[in-house]
N, C-alpha and C positions, 0 to 999 in steps of 0.2 A: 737562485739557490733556495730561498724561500719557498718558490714553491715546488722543487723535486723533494723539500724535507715533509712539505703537508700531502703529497701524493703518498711516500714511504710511510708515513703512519697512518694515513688511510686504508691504505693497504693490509698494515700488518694489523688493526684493530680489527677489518673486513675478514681477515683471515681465523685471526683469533676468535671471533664472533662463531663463526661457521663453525671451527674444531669442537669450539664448548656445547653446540648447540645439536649437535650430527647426536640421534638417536643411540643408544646404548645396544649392542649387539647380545640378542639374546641366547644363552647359553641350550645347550640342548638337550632337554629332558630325554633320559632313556623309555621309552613304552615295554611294559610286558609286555610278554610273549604271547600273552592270553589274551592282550588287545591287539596285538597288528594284525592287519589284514590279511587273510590268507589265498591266495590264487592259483586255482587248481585249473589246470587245460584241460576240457572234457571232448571237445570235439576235433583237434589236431591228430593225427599218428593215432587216433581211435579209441584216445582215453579209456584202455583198460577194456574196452569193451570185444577180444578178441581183434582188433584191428591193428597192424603198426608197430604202438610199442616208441621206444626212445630211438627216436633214427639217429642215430649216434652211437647207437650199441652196436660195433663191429660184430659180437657174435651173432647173433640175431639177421644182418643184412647179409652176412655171407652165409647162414644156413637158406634163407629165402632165395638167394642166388642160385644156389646149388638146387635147392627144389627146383626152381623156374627150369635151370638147366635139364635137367633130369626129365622135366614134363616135357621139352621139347623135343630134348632125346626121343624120349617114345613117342607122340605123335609121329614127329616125322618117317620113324621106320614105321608108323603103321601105316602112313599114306602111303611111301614108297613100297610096302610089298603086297598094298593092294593095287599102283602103279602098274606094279611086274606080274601081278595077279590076272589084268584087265585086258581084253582084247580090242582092238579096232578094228573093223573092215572097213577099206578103202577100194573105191572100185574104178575103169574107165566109163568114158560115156555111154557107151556101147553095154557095159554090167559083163564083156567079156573077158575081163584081167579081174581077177580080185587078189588082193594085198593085204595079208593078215599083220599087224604089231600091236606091239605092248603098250600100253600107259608110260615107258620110260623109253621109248622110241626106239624098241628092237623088233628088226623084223623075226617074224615068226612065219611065214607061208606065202606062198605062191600060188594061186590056181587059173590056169589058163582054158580057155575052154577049145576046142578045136578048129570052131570059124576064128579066136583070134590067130593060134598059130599057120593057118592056111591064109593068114592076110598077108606073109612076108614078114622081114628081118624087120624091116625100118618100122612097118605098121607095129608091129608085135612090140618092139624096143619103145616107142610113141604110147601104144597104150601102157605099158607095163609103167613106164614113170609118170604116168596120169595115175593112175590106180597107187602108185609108190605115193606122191604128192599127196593126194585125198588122204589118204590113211593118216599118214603123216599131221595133217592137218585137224584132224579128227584126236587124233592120238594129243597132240600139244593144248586142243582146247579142253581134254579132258584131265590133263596135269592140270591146268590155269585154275580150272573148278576144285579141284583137289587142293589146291595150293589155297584157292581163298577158305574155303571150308576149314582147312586148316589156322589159317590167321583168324577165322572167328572162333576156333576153338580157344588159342593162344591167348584172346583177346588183342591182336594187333590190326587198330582199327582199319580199314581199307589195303590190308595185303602191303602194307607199308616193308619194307624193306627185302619183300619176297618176289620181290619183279614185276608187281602186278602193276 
């Protein structure tokens, strides 16, 4: 018993020691206004500098939207009716079928020359979707170039989401 009673007041002197001795918690001076520190973002959202702005100002990111959309608008119809503007010839091996289409892969003409049609149905039908195919082919690699031309306008780096 003796000694659980010198451990308990060991204890609680140990304890008491500590409370009295724990540092005084300093209260907290107010600072003017004219001494804090002030921190201004200059280079984020473009600090004012015509760039950005508070990306959080709803008004502001749906009028930008609305332009973005509107420049895409127009590009795009200007590449498609220069598309529809555009001719390809497409021809067979021979250069006796030739195959006129457009940039948006409408045909527009036929021209057969005499030695193809005096070759026969099946020669003539053979060349004529040679000559269909080239054009054709001609005609989608001159979209592809239009299309990119187009995403460097837009600024969309590598034709990204326009099939390229």
């Amino acid at each position: 018993l003796d000694f659980t009673k010198m451990a308990l007041s060991c204890r609680s002197a140990c304890f008491r020691t500590a409370v009295q001795t724990r540092p005084q918690a300093r209260r907290a001076v107010p600072v003017p206004a004219s001494r804090r520190p002030v921190m201004t973002v200059k280079a984020l959202f473009g600090g004012g500098q015509g760039g950005g702005g508070n990306p959080f100002d709803m008004k502001n990111l749906m009028e930008s939207v609305k332009k973005a959309q509107q420049m895409v608008q127009v590009e795009t119809q200007r590449v498609q009716q220069e598309l529809a503007n555009t001719e390809f010839e497409g021809y067979d091996e021979d250069e006796t079928v030739r195959v006129v289409m457009t940039g948006n892969q409408e045909p527009k003409s036929v021209d057969l020359t005499k030695e193809a049609i005096d070759a026969g149905a099946e020669e003539l039908s053979r060349r004529l979707t040679m000559a269909m195919k080239d054009a054709h082919a001609k005609s989608v690699a001159g979209m592809k170039e239009k299309m990119k031309d187009l995403a460097k306008t837009l600024g969309i780096p590598g034709g990204a989401g326009l099939g390229m």
